[in-house]
VOBA-728649 format. One record per residue (C-alpha): residue number from 1; residue in three letters; x, y, z. Coordinates in pm, 1 decimal, decimal comma, always signed. Example, Ala and Ser with C-alpha at 12.3 -4.5 7.8 and 13.67 -1.06 7.14 Angstrom:
<nodes>
{node 1 "ALA" {+1230,0 -450,0 +780,0}}
{node 2 "SER" {+1367,0 -106,0 +714,0}}
</nodes>
This chain:
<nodes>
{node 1 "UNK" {+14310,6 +818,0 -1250,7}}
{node 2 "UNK" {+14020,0 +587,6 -1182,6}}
{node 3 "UNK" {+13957,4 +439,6 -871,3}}
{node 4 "UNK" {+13799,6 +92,1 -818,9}}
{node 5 "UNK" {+13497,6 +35,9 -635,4}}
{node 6 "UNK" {+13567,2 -227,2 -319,0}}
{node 7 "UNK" {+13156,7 -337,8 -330,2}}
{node 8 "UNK" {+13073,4 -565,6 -596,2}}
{node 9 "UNK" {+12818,5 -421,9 -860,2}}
{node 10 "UNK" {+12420,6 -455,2 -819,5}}
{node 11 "UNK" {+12314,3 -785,8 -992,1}}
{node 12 "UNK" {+12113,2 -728,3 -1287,4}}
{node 13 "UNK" {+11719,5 -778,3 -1280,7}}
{node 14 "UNK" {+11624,7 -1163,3 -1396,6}}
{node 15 "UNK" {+11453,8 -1146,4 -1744,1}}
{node 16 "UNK" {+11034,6 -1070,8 -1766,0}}
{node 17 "UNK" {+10911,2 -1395,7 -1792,6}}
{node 18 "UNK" {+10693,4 -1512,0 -2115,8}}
{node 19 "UNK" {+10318,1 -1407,8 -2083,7}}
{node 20 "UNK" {+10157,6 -1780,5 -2075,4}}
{node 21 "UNK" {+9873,4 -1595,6 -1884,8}}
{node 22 "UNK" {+9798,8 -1385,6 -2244,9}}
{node 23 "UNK" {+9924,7 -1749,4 -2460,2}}
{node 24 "UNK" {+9632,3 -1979,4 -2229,0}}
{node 25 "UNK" {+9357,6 -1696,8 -2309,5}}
{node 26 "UNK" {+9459,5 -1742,5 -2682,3}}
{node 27 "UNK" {+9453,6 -2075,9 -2677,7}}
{node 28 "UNK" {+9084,6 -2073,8 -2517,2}}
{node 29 "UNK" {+8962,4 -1808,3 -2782,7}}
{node 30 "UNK" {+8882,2 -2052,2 -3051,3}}
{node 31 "UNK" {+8771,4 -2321,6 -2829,8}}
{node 32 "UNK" {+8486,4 -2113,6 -2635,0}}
{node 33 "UNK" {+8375,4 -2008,3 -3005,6}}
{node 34 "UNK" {+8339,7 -2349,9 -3067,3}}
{node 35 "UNK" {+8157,0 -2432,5 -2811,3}}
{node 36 "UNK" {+7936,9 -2182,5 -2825,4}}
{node 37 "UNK" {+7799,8 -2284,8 -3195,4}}
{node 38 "UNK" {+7584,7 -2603,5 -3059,6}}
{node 39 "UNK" {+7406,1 -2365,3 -2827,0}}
{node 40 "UNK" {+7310,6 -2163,0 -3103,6}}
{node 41 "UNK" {+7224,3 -2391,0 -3367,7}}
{node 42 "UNK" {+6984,6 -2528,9 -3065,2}}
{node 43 "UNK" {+6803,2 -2203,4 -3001,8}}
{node 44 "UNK" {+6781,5 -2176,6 -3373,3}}
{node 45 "UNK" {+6662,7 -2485,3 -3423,8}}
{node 46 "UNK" {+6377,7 -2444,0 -3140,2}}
{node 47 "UNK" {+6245,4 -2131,5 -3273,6}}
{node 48 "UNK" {+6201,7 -2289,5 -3572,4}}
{node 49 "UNK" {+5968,9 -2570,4 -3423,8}}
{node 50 "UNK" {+5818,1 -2331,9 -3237,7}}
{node 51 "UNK" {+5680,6 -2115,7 -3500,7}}
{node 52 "UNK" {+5690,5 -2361,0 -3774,8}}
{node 53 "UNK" {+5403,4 -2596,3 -3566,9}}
{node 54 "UNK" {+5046,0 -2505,2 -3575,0}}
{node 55 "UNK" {+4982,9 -2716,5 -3212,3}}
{node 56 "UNK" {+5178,1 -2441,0 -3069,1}}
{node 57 "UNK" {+5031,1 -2135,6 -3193,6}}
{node 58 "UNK" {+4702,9 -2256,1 -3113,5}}
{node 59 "UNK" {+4834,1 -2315,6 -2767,4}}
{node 60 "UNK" {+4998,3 -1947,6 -2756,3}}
{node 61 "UNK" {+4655,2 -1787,3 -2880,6}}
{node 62 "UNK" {+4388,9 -1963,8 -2638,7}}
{node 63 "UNK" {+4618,6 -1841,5 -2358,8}}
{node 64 "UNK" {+4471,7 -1470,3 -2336,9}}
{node 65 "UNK" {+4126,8 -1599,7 -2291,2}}
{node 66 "UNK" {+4211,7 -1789,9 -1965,1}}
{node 67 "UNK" {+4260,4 -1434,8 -1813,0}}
{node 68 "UNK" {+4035,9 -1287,2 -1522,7}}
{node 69 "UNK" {+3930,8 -922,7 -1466,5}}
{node 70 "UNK" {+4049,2 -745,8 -1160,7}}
{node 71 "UNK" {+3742,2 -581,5 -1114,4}}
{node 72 "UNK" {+3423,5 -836,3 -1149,4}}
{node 73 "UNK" {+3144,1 -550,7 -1159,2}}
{node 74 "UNK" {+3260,3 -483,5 -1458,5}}
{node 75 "UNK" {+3038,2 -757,1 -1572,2}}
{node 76 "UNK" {+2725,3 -599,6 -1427,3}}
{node 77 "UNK" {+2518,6 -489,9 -1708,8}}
{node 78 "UNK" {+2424,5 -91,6 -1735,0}}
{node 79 "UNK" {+2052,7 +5,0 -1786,6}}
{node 80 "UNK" {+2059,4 +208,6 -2113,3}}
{node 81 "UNK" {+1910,2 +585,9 -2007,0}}
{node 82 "UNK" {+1783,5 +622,8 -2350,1}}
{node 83 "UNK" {+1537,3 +379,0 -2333,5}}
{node 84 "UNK" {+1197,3 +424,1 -2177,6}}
{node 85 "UNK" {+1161,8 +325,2 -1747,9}}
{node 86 "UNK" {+1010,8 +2,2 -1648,2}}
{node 87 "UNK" {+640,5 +39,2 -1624,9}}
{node 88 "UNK" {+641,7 -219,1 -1340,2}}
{node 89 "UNK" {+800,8 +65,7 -1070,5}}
{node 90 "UNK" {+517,5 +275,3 -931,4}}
{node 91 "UNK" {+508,0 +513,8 -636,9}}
{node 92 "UNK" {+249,1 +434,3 -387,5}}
{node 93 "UNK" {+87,4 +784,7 -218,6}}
{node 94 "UNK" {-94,6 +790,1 +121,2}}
{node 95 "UNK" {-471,3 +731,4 +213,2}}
{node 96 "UNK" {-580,1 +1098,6 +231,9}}
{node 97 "UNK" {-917,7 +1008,3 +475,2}}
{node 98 "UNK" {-961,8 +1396,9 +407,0}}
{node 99 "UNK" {-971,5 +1674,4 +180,9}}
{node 100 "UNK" {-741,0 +1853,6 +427,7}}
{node 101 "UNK" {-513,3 +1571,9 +449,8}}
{node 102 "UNK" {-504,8 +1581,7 +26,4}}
{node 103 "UNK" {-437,9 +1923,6 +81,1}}
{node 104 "UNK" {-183,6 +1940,8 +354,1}}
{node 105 "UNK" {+22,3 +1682,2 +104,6}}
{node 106 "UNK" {-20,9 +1881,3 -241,9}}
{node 107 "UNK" {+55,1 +2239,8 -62,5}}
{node 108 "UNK" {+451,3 +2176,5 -99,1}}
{node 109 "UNK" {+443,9 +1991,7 -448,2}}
{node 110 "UNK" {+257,3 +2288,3 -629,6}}
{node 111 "UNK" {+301,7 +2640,4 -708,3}}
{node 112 "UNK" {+174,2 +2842,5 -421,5}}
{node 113 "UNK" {+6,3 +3080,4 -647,7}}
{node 114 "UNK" {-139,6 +2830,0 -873,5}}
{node 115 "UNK" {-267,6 +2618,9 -575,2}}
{node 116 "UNK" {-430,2 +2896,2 -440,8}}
{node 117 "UNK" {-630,0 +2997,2 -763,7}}
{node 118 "UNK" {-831,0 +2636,7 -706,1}}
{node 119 "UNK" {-1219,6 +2721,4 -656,6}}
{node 120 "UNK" {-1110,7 +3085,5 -735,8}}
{node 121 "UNK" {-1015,8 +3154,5 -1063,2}}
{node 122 "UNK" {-1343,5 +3093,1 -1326,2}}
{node 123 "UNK" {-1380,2 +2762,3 -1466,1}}
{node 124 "UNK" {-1177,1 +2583,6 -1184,4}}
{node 125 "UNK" {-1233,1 +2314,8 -933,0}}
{node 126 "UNK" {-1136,0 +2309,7 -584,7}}
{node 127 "UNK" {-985,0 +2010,4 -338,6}}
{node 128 "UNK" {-1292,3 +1867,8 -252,8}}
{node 129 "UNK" {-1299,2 +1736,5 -627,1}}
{node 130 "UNK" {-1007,6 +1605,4 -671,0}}
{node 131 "UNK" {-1070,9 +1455,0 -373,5}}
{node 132 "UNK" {-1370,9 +1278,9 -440,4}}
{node 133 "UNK" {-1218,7 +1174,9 -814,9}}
{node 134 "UNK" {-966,4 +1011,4 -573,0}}
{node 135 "UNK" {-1224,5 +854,9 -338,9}}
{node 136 "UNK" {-1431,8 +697,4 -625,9}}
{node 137 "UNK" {-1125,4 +567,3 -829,2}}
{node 138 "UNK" {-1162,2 +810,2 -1149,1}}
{node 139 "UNK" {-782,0 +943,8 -1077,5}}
{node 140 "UNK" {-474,5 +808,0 -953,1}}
{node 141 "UNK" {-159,2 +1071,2 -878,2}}
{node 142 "UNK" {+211,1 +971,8 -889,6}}
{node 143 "UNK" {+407,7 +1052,1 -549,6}}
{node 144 "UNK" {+629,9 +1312,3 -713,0}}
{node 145 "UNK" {+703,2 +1701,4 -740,7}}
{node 146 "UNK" {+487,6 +1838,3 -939,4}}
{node 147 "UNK" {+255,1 +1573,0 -861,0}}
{node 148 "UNK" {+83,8 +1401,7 -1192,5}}
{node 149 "UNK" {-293,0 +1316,4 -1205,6}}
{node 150 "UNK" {-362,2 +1021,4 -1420,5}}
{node 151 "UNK" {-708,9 +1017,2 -1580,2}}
{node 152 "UNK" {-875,7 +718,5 -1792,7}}
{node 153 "UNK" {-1132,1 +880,3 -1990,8}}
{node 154 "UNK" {-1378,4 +797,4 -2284,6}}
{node 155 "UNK" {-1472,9 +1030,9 -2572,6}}
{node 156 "UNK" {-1832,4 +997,5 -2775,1}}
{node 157 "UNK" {-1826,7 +1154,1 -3084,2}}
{node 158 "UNK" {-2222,5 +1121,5 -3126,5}}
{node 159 "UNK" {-2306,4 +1131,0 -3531,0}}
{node 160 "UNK" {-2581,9 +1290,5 -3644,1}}
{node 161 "UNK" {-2812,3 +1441,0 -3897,7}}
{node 162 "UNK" {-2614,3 +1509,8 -4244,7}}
{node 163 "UNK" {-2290,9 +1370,4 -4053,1}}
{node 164 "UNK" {-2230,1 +1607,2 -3800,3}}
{node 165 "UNK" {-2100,2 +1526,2 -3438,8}}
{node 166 "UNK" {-2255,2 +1644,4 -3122,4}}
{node 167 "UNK" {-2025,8 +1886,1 -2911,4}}
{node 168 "UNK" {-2096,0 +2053,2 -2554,0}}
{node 169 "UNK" {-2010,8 +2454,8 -2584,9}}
{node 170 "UNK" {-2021,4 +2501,8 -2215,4}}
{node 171 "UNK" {-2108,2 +2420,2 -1883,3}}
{node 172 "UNK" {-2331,6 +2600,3 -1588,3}}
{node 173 "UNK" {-2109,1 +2512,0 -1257,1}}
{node 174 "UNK" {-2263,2 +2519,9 -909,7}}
{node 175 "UNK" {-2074,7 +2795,6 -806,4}}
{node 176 "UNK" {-2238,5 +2995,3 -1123,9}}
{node 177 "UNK" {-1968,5 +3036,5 -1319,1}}
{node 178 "UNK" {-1952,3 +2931,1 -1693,0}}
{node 179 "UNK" {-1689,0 +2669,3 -1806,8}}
{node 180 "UNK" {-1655,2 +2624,1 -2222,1}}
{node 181 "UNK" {-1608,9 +2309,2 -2362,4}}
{node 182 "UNK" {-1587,3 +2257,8 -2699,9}}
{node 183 "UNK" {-1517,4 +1927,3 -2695,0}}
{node 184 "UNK" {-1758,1 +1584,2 -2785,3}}
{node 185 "UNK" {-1926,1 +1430,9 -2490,1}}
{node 186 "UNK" {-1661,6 +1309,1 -2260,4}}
{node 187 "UNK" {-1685,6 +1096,8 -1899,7}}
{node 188 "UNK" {-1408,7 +983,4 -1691,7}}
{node 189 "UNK" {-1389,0 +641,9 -1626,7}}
{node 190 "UNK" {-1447,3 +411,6 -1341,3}}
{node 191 "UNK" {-1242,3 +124,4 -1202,8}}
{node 192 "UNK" {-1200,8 -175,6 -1386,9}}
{node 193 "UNK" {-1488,4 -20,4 -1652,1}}
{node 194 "UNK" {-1499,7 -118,3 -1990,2}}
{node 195 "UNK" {-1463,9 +134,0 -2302,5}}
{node 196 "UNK" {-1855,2 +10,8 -2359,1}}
{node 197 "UNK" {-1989,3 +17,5 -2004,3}}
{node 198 "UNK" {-1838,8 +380,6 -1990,6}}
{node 199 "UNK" {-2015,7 +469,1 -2322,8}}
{node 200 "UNK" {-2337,5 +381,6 -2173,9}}
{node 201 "UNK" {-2287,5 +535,7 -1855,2}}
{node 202 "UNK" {-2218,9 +869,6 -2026,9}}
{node 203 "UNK" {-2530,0 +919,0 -2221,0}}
{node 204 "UNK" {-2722,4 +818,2 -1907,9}}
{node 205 "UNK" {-2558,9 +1098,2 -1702,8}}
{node 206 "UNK" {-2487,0 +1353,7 -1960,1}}
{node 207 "UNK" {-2783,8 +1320,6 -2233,3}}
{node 208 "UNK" {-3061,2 +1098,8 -2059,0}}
{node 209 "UNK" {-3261,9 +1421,7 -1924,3}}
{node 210 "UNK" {-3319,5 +1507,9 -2276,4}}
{node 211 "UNK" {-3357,0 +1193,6 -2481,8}}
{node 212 "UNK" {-3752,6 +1154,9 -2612,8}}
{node 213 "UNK" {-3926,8 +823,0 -2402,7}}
{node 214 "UNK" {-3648,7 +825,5 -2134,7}}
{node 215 "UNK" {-3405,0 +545,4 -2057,0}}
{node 216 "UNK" {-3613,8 +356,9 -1821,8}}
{node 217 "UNK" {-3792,7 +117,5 -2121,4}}
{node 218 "UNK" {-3495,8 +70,0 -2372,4}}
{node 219 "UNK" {-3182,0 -100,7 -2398,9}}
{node 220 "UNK" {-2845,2 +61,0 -2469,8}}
{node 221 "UNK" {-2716,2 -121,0 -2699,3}}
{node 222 "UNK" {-2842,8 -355,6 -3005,7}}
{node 223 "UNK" {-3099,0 -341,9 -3242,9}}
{node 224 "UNK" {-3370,7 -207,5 -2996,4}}
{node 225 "UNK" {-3101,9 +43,4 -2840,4}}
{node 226 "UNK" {-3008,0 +354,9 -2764,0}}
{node 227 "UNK" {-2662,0 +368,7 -2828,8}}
{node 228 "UNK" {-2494,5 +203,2 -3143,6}}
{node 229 "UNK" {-2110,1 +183,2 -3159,2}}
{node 230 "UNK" {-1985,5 +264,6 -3480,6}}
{node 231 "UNK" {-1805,5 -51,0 -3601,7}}
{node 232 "UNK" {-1386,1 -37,8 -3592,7}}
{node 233 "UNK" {-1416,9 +351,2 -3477,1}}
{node 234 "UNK" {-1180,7 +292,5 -3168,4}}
{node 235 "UNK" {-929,4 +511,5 -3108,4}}
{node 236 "UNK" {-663,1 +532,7 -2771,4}}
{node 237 "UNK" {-430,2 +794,2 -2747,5}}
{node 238 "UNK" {-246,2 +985,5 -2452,0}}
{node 239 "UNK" {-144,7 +1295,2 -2381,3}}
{node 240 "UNK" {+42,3 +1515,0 -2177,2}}
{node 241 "UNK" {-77,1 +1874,5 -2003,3}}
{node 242 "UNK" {-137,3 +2098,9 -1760,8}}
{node 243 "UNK" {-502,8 +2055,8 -1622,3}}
{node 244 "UNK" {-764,2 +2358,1 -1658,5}}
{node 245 "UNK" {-990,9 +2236,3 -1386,6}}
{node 246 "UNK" {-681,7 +2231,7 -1177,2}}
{node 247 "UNK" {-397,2 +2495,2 -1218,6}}
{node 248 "UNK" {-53,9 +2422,1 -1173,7}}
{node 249 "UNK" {-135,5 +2000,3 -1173,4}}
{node 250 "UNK" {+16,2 +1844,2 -1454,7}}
{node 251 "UNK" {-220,5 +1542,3 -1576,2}}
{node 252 "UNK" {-188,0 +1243,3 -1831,3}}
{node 253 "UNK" {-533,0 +1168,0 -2008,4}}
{node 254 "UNK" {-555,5 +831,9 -2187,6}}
{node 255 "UNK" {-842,8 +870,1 -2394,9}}
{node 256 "UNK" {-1060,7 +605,8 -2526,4}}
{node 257 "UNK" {-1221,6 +767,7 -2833,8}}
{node 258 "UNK" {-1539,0 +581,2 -3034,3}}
{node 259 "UNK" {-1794,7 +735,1 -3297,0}}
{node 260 "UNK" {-2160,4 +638,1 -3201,1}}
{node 261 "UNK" {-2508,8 +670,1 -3311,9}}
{node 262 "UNK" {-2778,8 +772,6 -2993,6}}
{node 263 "UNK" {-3122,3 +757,9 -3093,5}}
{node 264 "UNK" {-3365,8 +1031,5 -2961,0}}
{node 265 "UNK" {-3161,5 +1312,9 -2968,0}}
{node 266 "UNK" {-3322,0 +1689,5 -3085,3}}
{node 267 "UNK" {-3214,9 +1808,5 -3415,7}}
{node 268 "UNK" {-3106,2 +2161,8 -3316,9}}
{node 269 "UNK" {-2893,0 +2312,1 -2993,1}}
{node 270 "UNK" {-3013,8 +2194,9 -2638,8}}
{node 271 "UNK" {-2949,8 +2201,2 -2261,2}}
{node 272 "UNK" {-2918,3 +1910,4 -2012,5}}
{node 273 "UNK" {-2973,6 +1851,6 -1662,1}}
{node 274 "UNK" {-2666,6 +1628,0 -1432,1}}
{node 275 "UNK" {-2880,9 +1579,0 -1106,7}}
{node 276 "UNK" {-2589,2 +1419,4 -958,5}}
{node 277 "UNK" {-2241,3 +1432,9 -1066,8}}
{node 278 "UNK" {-2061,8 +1250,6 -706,0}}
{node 279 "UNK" {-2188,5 +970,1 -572,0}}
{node 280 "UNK" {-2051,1 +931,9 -236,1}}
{node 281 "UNK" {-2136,2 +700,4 +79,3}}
{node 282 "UNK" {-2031,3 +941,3 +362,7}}
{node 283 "UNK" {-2334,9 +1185,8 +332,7}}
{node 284 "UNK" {-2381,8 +1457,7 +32,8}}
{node 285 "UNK" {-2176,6 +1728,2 +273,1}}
{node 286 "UNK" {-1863,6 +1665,8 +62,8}}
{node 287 "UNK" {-2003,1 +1708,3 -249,9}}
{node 288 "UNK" {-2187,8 +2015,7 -190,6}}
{node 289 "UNK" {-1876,2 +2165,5 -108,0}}
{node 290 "UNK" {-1715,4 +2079,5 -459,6}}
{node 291 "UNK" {-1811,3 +2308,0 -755,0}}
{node 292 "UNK" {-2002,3 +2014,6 -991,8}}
{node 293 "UNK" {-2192,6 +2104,8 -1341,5}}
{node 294 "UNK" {-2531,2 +2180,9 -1305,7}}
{node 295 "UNK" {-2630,1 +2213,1 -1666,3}}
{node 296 "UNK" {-2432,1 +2096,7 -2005,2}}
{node 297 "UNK" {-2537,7 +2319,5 -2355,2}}
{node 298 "UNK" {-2514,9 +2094,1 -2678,1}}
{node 299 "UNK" {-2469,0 +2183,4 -2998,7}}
{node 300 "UNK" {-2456,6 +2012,9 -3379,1}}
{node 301 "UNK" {-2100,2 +2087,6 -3571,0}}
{node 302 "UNK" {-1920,0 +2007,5 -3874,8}}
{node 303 "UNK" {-1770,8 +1648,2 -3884,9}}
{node 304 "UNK" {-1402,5 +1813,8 -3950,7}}
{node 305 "UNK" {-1441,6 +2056,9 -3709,1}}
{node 306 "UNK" {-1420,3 +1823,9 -3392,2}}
</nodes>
């Protein structure tokens, strides 16, 4: 048997409404697609002139060279290190009013043991001539370590009988010992002294003792001279070495090289006096204390053998 229910049944839910929300998006769809094709036939359109005129590229292009570094030394130019250093730098050195003070200042630049061999060892000279080549302006020496002794020097190759050139074999020193040369008559030069001047000055000193009527009543150069230059015989040349009068000192010789005839000469080997070989103002103490050459022994050689 059923029974009836006294409450009234639940009312039924009211119907899901239609989705407009989902119909309006729809309905947008094709009109946003639409409006999105005038946009894009613009951009089109403006890449097209953009690329298309030659005004513009130009434009685009110069930009990059309006740019600026960051860093402005970059500008600075860089000394190349393979090419040789500016002549126009020097190193200026003391006043030594001494041969001590000389000393004093070359003691820490050389080696010890070389130093020490100065005035010693055969054949060498001591500080008191390299002092006095200082004095007198024969020498200059760059402030460095070693120390380098510049030395401006001219080189007489004296011709001949049969073509041969006059050479020195060896010296007699003050101190006794016996230097050998083998080398064409050779002077340093002076201050400011021309390659000529220097020529003449060397005969004087090295070969006047010996030449027949002395120097006193001739000329050195020109028809009535002494001396005659060979024509277009000049040589200069440099180089580079350890000096033999002084051990351990590199030196730079620039040598000013000429052939020359010198009228008066002996035809065989001979000897020659140097009275003086120093000429200095403050008394002749100075340069009795340096070993100078006393005597210089001459002999005739070969042409190619010099």
């Amino acid at each position: 048997m059923k029974y009836m229910s006294s409450h009234p049944p639940p009312p039924l839910p009211p119907p899901t409404p239609p989705p407009h929300h989902l119909h309006h998006v729809q309905t947008h769809l094709p009109r946003k697609s639409i409006s999105l094709l005038p946009d894009f036939f613009f951009t089109a359109f403006s890449l097209f002139l953009l690329f298309s005129s030659p005004k513009s590229i130009t434009t685009v292009t110069l930009l990059p060279k309006l740019s600026f570094p960051l860093n402005p030394r970059r500008f600075f130019k860089i000394p190349d290190m393979s090419s040789p250093p500016s002549t126009s730098i020097t190193h200026k050195i003391p006043n030594f009013p001494n041969p001590q003070s000389l000393s004093d200042w070359l003691k820490p630049r050389l080696p010890s043991d070389s130093f020490a061999s100065w005035g010693v060892k055969p054949g060498t000279k001591n500080i008191h001539n390299l002092w006095l080549e200082l004095s007198e302006g024969e020498i200059s020496i760059a402030d460095s370590t070693p120390p380098v002794r510049t030395v401006e020097v001219v080189v007489v190759r004296v011709i001949g009988e049969d073509n041969k050139v006059l050479v020195e074999s060896h010296q007699e020193l003050s101190n006794g010992d016996v230097r050998h040369r083998c080398r064409p008559l050779s002077e340093k030069m002076k201050p400011g002294e021309s390659v000529e001047a220097a020529v003449c000055r060397a005969v004087k000193e090295e070969l006047g003792s010996i030449i027949s009527g002395g120097l006193g009543s001739f000329g050195y150069f020109g028809d009535n001279g002494i001396v005659r230059i060979v024509p277009n015989s000049y040589t200069k040349k440099v180089e580079e070495r350890f000096s033999v009068s002084y051990p351990g000192l590199p030196a730079c010789y620039v040598l000013h090289t000429v052939d020359a005839v010198v009228e008066g000469l002996p035809e065989g080997d001979f000897c020659t006096e140097e009275v003086e070989e120093y000429e200095v103002s403050d008394g002749k103490k100075l340069a009795e204390e340096a070993v100078s050459c006393k005597k210089h022994y001459w002999k005739w050689v070969e042409f190619d053998s010099t």
